[in-house]
C-alpha positions in Angstrom: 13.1 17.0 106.0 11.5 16.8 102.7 13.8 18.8 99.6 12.3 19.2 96.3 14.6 20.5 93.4 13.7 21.1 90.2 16.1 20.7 87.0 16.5 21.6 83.1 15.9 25.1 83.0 17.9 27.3 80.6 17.8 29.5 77.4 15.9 28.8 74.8 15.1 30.1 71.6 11.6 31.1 70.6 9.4 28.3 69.2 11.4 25.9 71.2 10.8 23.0 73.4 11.9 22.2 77.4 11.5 19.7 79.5 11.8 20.2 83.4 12.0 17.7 85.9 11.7 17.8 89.7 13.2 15.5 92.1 12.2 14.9 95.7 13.7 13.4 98.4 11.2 10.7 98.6 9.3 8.5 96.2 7.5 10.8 94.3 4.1 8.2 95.0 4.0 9.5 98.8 2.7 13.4 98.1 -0.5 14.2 97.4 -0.2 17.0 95.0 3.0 18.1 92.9 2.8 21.2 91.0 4.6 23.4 88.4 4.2 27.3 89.5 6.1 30.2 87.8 7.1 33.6 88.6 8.2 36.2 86.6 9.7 38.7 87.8 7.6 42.0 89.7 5.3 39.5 89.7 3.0 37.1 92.1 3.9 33.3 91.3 1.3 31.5 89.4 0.0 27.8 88.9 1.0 26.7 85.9 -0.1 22.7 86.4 -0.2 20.4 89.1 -0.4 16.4 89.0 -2.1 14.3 92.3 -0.8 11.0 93.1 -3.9 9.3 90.8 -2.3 11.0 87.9 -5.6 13.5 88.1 -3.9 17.1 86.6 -5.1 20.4 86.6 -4.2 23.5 84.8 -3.8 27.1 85.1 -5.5 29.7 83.2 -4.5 29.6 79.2 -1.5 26.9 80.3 -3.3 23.6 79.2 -2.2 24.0 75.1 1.1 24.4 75.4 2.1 23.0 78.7 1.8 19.4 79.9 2.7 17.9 83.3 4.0 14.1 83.6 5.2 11.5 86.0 8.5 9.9 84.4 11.8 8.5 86.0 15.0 9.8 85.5 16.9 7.8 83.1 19.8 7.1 84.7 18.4 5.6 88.1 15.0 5.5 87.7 14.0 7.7 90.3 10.8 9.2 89.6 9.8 12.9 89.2 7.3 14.9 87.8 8.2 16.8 84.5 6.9 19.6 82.9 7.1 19.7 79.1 6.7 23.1 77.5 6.0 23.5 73.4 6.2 26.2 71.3 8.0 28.8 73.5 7.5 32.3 73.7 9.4 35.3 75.3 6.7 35.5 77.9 7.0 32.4 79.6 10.7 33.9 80.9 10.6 32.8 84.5 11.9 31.1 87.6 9.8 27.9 87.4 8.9 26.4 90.7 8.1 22.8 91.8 6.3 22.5 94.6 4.7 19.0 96.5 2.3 18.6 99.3 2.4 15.7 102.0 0.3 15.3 105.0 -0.5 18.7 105.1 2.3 20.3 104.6 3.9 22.1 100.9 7.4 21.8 99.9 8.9 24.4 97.5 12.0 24.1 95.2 14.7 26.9 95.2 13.3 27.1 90.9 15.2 27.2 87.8 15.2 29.9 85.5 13.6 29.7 82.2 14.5 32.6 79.4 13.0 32.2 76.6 15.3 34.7 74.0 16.9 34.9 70.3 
């Protein structure tokens, strides 16, 4: 069974800067898609990027400025994941941010980690 988790949420000031990561079970190289989402709360979740296996990415609506999904490894064993690195925070982009991959027809979700953007 294929787990996904996703890492590095947290608070953060205004302005600031976060890096997320998400881990899977497997090589990151043997899904199709992976793919940020985020949900804030009363709300439906929403793309925010997704990356194929070519390294092709896509955007959601008014994410691609301040938002930009990677492949990298994890420093400490290599193990590769797919990051999303956020700039210039605001208060609006408080929200459980979901990883999510997709393998022979099938989608994996993370259980998310909660972003709050605060002073």
């Amino acid at each position: 069974h294929v787990q996904v988790v996703e890492s590095g949420g947290g608070l953060v000031q205004p302005g600031g800067s976060l890096t997320l990561s998400c881990l899977a079970s497997e090589n990151i190289s043997s899904f199709y898609t992976m793919a940020w989402y985020r949900q804030v709360a009363g709300e439906e979740r929403k793309l925010v990027a997704d990356i194929s296996r070519f390294g092709t990415t896509n955007y959601g609506p008014a994410m691609q400025d301040r938002f930009t999904i990677f492949k990298d490894n994890v420093k400490d064993n290599d193990q590769p994941t797919a990051s999303l690195r956020i700039n210039d925070l605001r208060p609006d982009d408080t929200a459980v941010y979901y990883c999510m991959a997709t393998k022979g027809g099938q989608t994996f979700w993370g259980p998310g980690t909660q972003v709050t953007v605060s002073s």
